[in-house]
N, C-alpha and C positions, 0 to 999 in steps of 0.2 A: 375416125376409127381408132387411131394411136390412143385417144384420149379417153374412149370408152373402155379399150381396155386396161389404162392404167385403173382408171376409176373402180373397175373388176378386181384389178389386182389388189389395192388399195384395200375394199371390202374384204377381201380374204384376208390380208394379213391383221387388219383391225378384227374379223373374226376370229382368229387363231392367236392373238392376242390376249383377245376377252377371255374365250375358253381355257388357254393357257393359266392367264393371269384368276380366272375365277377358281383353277383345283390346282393353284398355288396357294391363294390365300385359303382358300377351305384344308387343305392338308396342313397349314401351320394352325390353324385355328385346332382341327382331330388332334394334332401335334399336345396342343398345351392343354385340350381337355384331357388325354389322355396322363399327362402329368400330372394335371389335378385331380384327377380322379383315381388314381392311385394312390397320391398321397392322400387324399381325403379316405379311403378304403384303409393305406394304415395305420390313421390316426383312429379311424373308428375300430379297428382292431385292440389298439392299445389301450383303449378304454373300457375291453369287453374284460372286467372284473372276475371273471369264473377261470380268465384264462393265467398262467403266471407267464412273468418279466420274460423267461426264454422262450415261450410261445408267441408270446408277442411278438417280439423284434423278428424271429424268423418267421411267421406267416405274415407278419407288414411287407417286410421288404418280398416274400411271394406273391402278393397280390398287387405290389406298386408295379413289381417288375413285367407280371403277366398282362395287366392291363394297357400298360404301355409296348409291350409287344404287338399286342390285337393294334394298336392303335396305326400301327409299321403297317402289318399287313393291310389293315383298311386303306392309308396314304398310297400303298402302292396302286391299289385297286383303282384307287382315283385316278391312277395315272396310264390307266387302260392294261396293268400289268394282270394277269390272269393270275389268282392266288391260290385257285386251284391245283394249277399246273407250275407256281412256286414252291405252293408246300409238298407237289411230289418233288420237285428238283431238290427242295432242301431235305425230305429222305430220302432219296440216291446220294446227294452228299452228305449226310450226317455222318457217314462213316469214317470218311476222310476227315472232315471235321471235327470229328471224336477221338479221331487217333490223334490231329494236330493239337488239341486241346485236350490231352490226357489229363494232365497235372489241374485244371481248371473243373474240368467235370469232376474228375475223384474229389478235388474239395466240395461239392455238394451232396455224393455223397455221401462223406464224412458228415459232411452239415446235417443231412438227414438221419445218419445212424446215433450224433451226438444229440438229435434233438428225442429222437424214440427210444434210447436208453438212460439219459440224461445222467450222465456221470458228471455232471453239475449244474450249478442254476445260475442265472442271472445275479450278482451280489456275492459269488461265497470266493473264497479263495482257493486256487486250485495252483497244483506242480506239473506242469507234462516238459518234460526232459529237461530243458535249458531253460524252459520260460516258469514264470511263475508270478503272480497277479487276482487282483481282484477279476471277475468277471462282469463286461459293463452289457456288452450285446453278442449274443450269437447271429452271426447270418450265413445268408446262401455259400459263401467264399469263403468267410474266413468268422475268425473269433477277436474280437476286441476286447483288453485289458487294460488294467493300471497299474500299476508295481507300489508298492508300499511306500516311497516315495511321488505315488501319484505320475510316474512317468507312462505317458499313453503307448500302448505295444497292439499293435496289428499281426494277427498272426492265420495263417491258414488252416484250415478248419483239416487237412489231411494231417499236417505235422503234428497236432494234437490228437488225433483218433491216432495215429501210428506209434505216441507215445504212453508210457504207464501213465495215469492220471493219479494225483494224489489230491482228495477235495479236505481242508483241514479244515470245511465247516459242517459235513456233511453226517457226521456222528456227533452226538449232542455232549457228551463226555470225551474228555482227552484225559492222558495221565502227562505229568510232569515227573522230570528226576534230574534231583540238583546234589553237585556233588561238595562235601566238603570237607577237607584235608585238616586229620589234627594231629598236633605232637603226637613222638613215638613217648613221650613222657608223663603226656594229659590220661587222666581216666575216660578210659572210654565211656563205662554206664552214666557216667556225669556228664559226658558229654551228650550222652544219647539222652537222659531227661529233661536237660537243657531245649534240647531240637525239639522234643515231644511238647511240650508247655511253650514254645512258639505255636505248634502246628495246632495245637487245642483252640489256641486265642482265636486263630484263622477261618471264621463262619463260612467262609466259602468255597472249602473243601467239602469232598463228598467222604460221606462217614460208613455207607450201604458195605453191606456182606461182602468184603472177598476184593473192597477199594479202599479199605480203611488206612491212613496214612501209615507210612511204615521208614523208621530206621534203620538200617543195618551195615556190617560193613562189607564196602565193595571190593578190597586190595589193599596189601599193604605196599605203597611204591617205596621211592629210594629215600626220599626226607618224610613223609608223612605216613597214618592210616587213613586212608581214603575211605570216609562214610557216605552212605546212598540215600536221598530221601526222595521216597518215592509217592508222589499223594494222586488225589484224581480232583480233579473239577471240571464245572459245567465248560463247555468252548468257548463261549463267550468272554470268561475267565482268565483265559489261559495266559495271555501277556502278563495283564498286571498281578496276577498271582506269582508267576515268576519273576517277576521283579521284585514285587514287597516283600516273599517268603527270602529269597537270596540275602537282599539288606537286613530282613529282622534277625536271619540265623549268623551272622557273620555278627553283629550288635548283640545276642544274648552270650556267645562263644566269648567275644570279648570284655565282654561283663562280667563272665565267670571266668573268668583269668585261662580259658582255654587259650592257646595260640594255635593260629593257623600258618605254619612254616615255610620261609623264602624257601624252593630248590639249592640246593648246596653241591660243592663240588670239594672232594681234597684231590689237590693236587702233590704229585710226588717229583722231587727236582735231585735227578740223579748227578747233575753236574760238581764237579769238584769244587771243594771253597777253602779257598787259600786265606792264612792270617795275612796282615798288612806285609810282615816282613818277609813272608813267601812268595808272595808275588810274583810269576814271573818279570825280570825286566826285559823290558824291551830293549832292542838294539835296532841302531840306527843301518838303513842303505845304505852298502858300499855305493 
């Protein structure tokens, strides 16, 4: 008798076993299709051509993340969990949940407000308050950068909507203005035709109504008159036009014997000056 029922018992646990053991392996197996299948959803994303760089990255990673959610609920199901009566539980909780994760949900959406207004794209270079970088990916959480040094900057998609945005590729013209200082001595018009016949040589200024490059002066400070040159070009532009025009004007100025003036200071020394023989002498410690 003892024996038939271990043999019973036996059978049941080798059943509860199997059963166990078969929507174990089937839930990691949903497990990894569901990660393939997501990422395969946002590579084929990334490849859909009509869409740009920051549409992409953010509906990839919405389609990796949703289908590996489904893939939760399905595992649970397997595990005799009622998902019907989960996903009410999880709306009675979502409020609680919404409040403990404030700072987490508002970064999405941010994510979503920066993706439907697009105060920038994928590649241009943007300022929002302290940060400032290349733009590599927009997502759900947050916004990934590079700094001009190429240094990688992870940043929350809230902190960026919360601050002023500055996109400095986002207009296809920038103006430049470069300042530069000449003798209170030097002729100005000479110095000004000098600047003008750099800025001529320079095909990659914009010449259009109302952009045309311009000299003039900005102040006269303590050692110098301070002249303004103010030009426009494409963005693209913009570095090395301020670099070459700064070296060519500073080299044509010095060509024509203009100087550009060290800061100076006169000092006034009110202290008495005695000849050798007046000197006070010194007396010695009693």
């Amino acid at each position: 008798m003892g024996a038939v029922i271990n043999m019973e018992a036996s059978s049941e646990i080798l059943a509860l076993i199997t059963v166990w053991g078969v929507r174990v392996i089937s839930a990691i197996l949903i497990l990894i299709a569901g990660w393939v299948i997501g990422n395969y959803l946002k590579n084929i994303i990334h490849k859909i051509k009509k869409l740009d760089e920051t549409l992409k990255s953010f509906l990839g990673g919405l389609a990796k993340y949703t289908v590996f959610a489904v893939a939760i609920v399905t595992i649970l199901g397997q595990f005799g969990v009622q998902t019907a009566s989960l996903i009410a539980v999880l709306g009675a909780a979502g409020l609680a949940i919404g409040l403990a994760l404030q700072g987490t949900l508002s970064n999405v959406a941010s994510g979503v407000m920066l993706l439907i207004l697009r105060p920038f794209n994928v590649g241009e270079f943007i300022d929002a308050g302290s940060i400032s970088g290349t733009v590599k990916t927009l997502g759900l959480f947050g916004t990934e950068l590079a700094t001009a040094d190429n240094v990688y900057i992870f940043v929350p998609n809230k902190q960026i909507w919360d601050s002023a945005i500055k996109n400095y590729n986002r207009n296809k013209q920038r103006r430049l203005d470069i300042n530069a200082g000449i003798s209170y001595g030097d002729d100005i018009n000479k110095a000004f035709k000098v600047i003008e016949k750099v800025l001529k040589a320079d095909k990659r200024l914009v010449t259009t109504e109302g952009k045309e490059p311009q000299v003039m002066v900005n102040a006269m400070g303590e050692s110098s008159v301070d002249l303004l040159v103010r030009v426009w070009m494409t963005t693209p532009d913009y570095w090395t036009v301020k670099w070459d025009l700064t070296k060519a004007i500073k080299e044509a100025l010095d060509k024509e014997g203009i100087t550009i003036p060290f800061p100076t200071r006169t000092l006034e020394i009110n202290a008495p000056i005695y000849l050798e023989k007046d000197k006070p002498k010194k007396t010695k410690a009693a």
